[in-house]
Backbone and ligand atoms as CSV (ligand in chain L), in Angstrom:
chain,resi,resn,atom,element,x,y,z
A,1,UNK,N,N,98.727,77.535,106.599
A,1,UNK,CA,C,99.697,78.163,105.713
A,1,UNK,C,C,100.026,79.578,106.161
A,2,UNK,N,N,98.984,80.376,106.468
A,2,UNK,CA,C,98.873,81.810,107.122
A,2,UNK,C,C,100.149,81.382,108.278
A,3,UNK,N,N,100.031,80.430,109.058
A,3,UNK,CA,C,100.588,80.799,110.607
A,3,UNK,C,C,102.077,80.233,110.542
A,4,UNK,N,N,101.963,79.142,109.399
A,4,UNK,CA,C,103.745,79.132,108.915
A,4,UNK,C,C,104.353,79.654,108.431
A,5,UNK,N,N,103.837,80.719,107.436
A,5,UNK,CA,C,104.315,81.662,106.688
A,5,UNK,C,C,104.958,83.414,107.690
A,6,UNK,N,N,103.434,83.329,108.457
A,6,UNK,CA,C,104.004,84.910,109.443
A,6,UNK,C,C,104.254,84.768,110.170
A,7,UNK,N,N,104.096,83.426,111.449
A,7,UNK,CA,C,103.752,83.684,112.834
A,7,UNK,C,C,105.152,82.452,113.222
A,8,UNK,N,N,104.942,80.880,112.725
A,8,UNK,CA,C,105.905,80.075,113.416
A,8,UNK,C,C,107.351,80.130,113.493
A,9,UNK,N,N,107.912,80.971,112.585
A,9,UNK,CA,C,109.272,81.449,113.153
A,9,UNK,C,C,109.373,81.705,114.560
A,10,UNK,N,N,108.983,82.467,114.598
A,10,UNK,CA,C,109.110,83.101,116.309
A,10,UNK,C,C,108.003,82.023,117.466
A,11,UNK,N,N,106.716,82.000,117.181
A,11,UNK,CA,C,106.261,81.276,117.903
A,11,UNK,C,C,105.965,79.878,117.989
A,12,UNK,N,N,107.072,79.351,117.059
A,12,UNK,CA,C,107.291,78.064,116.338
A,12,UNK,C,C,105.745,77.075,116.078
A,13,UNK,N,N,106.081,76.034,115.585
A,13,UNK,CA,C,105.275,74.892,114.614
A,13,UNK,C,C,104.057,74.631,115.530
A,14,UNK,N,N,104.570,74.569,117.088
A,14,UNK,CA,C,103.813,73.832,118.206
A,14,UNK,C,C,103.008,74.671,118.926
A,15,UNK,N,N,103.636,76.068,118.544
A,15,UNK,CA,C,103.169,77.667,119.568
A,15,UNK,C,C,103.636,77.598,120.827
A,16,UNK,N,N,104.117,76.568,121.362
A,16,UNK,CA,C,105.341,76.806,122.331
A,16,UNK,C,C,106.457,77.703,122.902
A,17,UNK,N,N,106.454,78.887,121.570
A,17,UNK,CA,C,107.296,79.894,121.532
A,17,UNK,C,C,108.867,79.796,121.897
A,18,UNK,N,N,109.214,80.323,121.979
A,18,UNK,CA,C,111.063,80.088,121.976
A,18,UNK,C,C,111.391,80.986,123.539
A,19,UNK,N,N,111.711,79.846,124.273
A,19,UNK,CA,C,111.917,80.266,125.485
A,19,UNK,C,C,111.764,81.699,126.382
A,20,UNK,N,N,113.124,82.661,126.460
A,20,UNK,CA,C,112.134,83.545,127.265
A,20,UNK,C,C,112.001,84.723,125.360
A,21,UNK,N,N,112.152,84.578,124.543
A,21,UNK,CA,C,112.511,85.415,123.537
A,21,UNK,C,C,111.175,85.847,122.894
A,22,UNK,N,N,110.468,84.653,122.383
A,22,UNK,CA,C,109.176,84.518,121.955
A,22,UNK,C,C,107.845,84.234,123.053
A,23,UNK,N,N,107.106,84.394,123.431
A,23,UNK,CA,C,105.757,84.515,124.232
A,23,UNK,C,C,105.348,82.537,123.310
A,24,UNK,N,N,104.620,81.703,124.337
A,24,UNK,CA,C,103.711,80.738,123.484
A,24,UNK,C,C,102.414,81.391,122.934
A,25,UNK,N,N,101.731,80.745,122.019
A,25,UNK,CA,C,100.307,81.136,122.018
A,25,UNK,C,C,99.602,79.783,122.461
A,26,UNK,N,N,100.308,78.770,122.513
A,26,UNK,CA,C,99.287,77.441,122.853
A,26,UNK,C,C,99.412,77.386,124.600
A,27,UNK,N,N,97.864,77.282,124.814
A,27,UNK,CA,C,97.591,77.834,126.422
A,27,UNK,C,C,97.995,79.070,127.090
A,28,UNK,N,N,97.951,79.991,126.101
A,28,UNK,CA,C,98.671,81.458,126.304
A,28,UNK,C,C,97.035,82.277,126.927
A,29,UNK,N,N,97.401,82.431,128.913
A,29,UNK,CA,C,96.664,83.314,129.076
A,29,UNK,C,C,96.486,84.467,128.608
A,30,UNK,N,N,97.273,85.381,128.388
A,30,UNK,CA,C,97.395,86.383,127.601
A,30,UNK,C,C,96.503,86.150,126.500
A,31,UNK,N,N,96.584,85.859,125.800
A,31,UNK,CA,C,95.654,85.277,124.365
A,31,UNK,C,C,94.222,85.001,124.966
A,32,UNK,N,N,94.085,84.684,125.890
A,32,UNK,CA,C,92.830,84.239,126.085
A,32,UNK,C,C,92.093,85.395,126.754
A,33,UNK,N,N,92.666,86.403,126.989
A,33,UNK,CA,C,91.701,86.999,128.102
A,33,UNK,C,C,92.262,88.782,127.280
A,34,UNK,N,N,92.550,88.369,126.420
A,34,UNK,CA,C,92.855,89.605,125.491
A,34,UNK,C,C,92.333,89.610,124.083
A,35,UNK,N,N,90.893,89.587,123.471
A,35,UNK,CA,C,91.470,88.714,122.171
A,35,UNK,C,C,91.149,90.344,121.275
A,36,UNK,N,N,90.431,91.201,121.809
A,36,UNK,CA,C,90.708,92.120,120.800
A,36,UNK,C,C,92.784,92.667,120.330
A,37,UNK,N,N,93.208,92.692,121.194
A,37,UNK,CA,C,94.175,93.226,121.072
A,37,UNK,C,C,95.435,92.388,120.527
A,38,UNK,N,N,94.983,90.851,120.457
A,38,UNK,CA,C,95.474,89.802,119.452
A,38,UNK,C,C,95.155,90.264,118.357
A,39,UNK,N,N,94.041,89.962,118.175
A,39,UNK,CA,C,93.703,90.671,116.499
A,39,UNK,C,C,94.491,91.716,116.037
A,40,UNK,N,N,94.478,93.064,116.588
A,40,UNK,CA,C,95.557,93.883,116.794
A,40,UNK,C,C,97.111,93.832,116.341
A,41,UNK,N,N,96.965,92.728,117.385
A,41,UNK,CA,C,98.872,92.375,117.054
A,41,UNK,C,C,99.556,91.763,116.070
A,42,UNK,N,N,98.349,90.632,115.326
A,42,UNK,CA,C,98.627,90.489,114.578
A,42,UNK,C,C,98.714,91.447,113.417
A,43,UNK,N,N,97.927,92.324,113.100
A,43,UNK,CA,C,98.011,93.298,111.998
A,43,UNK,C,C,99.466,94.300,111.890
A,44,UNK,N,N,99.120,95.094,113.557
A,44,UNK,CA,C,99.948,96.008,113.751
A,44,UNK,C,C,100.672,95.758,114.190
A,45,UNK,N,N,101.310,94.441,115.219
A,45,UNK,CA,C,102.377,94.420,116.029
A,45,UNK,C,C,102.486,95.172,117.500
A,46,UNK,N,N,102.855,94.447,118.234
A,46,UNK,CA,C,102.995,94.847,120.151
A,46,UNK,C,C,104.683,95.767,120.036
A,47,UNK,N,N,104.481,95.732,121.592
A,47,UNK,CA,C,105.994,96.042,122.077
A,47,UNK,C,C,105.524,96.232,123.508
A,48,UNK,N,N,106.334,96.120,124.245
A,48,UNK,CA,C,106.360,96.824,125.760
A,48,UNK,C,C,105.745,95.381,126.238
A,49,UNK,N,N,106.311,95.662,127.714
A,49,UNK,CA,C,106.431,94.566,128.764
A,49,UNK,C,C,104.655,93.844,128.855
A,50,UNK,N,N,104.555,92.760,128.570
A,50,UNK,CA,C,103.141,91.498,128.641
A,50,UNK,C,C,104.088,90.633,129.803
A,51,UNK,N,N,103.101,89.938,130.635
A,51,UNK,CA,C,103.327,88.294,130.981
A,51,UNK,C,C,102.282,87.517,130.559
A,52,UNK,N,N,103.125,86.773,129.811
A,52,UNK,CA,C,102.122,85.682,129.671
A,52,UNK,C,C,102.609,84.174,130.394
A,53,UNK,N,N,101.316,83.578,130.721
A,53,UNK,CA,C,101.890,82.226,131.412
A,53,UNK,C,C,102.913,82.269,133.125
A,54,UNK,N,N,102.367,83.709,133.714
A,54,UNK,CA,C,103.570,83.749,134.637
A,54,UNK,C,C,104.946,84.242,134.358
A,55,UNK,N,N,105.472,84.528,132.523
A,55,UNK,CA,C,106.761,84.691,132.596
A,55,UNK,C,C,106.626,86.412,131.432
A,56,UNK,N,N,107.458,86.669,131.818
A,56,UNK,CA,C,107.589,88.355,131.669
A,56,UNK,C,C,108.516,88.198,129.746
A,57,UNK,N,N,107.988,89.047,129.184
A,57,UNK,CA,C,108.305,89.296,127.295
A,57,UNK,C,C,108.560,90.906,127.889
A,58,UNK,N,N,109.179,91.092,127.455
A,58,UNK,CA,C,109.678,92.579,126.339
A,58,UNK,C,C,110.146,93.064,125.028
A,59,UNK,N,N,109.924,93.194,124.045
A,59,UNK,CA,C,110.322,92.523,123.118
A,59,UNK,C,C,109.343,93.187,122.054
A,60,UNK,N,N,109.727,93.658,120.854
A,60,UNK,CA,C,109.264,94.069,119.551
A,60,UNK,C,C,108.467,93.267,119.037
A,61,UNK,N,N,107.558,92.995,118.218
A,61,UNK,CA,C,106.615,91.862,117.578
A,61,UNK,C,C,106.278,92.806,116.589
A,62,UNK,N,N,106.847,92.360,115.022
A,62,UNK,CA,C,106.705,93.286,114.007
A,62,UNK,C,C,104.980,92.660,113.371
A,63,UNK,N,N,104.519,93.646,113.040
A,63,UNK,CA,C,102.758,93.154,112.779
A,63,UNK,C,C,102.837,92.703,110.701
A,64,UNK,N,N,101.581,92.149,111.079
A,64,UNK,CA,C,101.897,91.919,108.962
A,64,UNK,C,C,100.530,92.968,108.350
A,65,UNK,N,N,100.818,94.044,108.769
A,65,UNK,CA,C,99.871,95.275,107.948
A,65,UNK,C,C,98.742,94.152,106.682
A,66,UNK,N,N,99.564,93.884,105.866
A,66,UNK,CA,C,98.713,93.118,104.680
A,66,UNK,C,C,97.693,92.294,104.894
A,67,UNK,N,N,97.870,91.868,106.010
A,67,UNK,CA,C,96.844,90.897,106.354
A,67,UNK,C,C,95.248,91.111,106.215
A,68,UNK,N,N,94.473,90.651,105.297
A,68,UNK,CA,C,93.212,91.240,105.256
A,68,UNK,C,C,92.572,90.387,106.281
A,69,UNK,N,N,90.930,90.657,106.944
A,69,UNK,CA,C,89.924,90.706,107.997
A,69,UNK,C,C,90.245,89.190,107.665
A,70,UNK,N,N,89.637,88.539,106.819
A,70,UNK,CA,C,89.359,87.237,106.376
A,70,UNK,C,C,90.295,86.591,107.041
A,71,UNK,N,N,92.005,86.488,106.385
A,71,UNK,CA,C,92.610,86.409,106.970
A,71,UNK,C,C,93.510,86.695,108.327
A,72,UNK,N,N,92.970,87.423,108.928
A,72,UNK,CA,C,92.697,87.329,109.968
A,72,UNK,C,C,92.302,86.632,111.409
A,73,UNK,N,N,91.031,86.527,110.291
A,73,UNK,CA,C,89.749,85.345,110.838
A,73,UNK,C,C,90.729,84.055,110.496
A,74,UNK,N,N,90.796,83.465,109.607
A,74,UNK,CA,C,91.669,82.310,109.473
A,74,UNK,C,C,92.473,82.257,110.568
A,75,UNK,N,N,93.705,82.706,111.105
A,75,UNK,CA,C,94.700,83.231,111.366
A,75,UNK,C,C,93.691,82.625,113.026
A,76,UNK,N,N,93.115,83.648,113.830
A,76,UNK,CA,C,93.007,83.536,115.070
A,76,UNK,C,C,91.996,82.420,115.295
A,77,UNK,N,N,90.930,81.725,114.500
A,77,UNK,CA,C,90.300,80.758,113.885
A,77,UNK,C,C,91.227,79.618,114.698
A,78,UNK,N,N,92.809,78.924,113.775
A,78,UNK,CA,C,93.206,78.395,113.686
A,78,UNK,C,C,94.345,78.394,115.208
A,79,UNK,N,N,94.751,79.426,115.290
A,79,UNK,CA,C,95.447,79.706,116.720
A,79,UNK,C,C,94.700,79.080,117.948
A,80,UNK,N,N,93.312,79.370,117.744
A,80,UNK,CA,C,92.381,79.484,118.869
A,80,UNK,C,C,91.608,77.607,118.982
A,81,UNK,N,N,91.744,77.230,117.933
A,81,UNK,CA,C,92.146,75.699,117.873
A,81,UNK,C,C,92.938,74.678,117.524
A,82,UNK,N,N,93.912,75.005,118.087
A,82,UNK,CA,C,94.869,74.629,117.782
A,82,UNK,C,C,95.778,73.998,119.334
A,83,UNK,N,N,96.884,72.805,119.334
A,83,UNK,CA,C,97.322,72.495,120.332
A,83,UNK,C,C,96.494,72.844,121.600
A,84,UNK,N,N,95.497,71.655,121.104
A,84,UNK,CA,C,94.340,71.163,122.369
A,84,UNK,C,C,93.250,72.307,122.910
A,85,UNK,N,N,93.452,73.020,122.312
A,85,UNK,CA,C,92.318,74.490,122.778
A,85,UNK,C,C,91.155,73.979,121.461
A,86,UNK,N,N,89.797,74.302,121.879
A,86,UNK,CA,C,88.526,74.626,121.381
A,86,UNK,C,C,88.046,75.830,121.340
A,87,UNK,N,N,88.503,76.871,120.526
A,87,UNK,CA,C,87.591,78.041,121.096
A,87,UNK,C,C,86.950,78.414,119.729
A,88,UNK,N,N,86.539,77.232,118.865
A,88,UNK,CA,C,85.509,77.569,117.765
A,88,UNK,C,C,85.730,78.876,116.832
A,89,UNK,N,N,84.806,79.383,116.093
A,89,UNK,CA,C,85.401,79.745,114.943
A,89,UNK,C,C,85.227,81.371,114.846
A,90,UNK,N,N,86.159,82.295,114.515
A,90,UNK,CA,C,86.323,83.443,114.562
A,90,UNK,C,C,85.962,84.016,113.694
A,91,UNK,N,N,84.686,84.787,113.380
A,91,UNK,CA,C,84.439,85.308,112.137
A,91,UNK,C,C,84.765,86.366,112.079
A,92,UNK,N,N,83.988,87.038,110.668
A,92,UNK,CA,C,84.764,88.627,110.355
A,92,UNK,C,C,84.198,89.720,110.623
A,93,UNK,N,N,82.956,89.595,111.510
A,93,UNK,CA,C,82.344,90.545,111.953
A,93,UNK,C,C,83.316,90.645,113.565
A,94,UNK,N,N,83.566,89.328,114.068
A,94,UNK,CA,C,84.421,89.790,115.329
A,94,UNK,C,C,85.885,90.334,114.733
A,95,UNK,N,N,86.409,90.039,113.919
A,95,UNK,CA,C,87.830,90.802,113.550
A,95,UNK,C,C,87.373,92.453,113.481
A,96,UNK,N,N,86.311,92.510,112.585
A,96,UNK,CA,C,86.214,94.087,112.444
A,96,UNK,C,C,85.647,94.723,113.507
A,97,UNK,N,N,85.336,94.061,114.066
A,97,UNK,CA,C,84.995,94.830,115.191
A,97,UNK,C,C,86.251,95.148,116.171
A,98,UNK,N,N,86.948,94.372,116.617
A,98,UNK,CA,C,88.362,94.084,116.840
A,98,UNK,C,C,88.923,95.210,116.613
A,99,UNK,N,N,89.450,95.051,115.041
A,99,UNK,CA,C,90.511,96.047,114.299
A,99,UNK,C,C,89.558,97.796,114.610
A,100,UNK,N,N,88.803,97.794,114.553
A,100,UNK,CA,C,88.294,99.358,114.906
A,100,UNK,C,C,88.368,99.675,115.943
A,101,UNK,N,N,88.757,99.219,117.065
A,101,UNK,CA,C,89.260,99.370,118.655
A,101,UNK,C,C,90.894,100.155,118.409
A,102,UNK,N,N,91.594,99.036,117.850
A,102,UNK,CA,C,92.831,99.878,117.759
A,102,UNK,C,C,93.437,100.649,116.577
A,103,UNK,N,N,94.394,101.592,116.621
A,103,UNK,CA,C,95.149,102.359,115.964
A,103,UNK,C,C,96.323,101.611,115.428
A,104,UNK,N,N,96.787,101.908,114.572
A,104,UNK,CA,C,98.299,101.629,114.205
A,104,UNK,C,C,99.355,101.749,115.386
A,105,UNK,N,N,100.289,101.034,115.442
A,105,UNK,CA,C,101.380,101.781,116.875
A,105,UNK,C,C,102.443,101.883,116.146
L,1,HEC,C1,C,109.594,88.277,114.667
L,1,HEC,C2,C,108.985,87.392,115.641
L,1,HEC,C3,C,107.479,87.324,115.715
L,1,HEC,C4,C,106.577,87.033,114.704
L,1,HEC,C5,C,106.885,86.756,113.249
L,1,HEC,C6,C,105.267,87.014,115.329
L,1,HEC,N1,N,105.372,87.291,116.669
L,1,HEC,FE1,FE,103.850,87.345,118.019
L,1,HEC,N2,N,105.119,88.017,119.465
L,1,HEC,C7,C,106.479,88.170,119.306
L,1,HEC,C8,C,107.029,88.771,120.507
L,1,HEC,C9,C,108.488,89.099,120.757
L,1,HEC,C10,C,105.940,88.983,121.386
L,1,HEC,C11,C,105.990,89.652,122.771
L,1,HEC,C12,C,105.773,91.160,122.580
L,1,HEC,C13,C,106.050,91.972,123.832
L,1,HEC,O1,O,107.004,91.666,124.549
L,1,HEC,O2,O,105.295,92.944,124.070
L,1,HEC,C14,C,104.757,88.467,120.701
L,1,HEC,C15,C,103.488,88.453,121.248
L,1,HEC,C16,C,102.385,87.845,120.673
L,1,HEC,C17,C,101.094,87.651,121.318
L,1,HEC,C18,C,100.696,88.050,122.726
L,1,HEC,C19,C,101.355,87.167,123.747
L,1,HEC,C20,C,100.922,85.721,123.747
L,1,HEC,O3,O,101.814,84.853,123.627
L,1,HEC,O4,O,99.722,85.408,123.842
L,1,HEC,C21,C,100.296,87.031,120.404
L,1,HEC,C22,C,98.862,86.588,120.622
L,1,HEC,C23,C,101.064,86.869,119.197
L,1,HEC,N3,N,102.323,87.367,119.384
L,1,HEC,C24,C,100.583,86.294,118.031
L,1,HEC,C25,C,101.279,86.258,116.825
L,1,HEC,C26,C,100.707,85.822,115.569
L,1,HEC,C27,C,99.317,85.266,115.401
L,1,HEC,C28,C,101.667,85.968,114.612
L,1,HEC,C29,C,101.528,85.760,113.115
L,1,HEC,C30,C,100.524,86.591,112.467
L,1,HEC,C31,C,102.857,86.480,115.275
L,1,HEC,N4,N,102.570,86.648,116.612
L,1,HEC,C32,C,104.084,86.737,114.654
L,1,HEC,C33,C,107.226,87.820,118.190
L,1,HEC,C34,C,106.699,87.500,116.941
């Protein structure tokens, strides 16, 4: 419900993302080899040039401030298994630990 509500517009139903506009998150190196700064993005939101998958984003990604730790955890939990990935379950000691790395941008 979390990831249809904030996230599948842009990175649609499948996480496939929307061609060059939206980044995927399903099999998204980026995602995988970044995960504090996922956590991050989801709260606060990116900007400035990423590749993910080989293909180049530039592009604003507005963050959902409201989002509490928990949800959070839900949130990258569910991303992180989701369209054929296993990467087991994200608790809220790794979010907070996470979210105290970065600042607001
Ligand atoms: C308004 C459209 C939009 C929404 C809503 C959105 N994103 Fe994004 N997202 C983007 C864009 C655009 C980028 C690329 C940012 C850049 O170019 O620096 C991005 C980048 C990312 C990345 C890093 C790149 C990758 O594909 O691995 C992750 C992870 C991510 N978003 C997760 C999420 C999650 C989780 C949500 C819901 C909480 C969400 N996004 C909501 C547009 C969006």
């Amino acid at each position: 419900m979390l990831y249809e509500k904030h996230c599948s517009n842009c990175h649609q139903q499948d996480g496939q993302g929307l061609r060059r506009l939206y980044p995927p998150l399903a099999k998204s190196d980026f995602l995988k080899n970044n995960f504090n700064p996922f956590i991050c993005t989801m709260k606060y939101g990116t900007s400035g040039s990423i590749v993910v998958n080989g293909v180049e984003f530039n592009k604003l990604m507005p963050g959902v401030p409201s989002l509490t730790e928990l949800e959070l955890a839900e949130l990258a939990t569910y991303i992180t298994n989701s369209w054929g990935e296993q990467g087991g379950i994200v608790t809220i000691e790794q979010v907070s630990q996470a979210l105290s790395g970065c600042a607001p941008q």
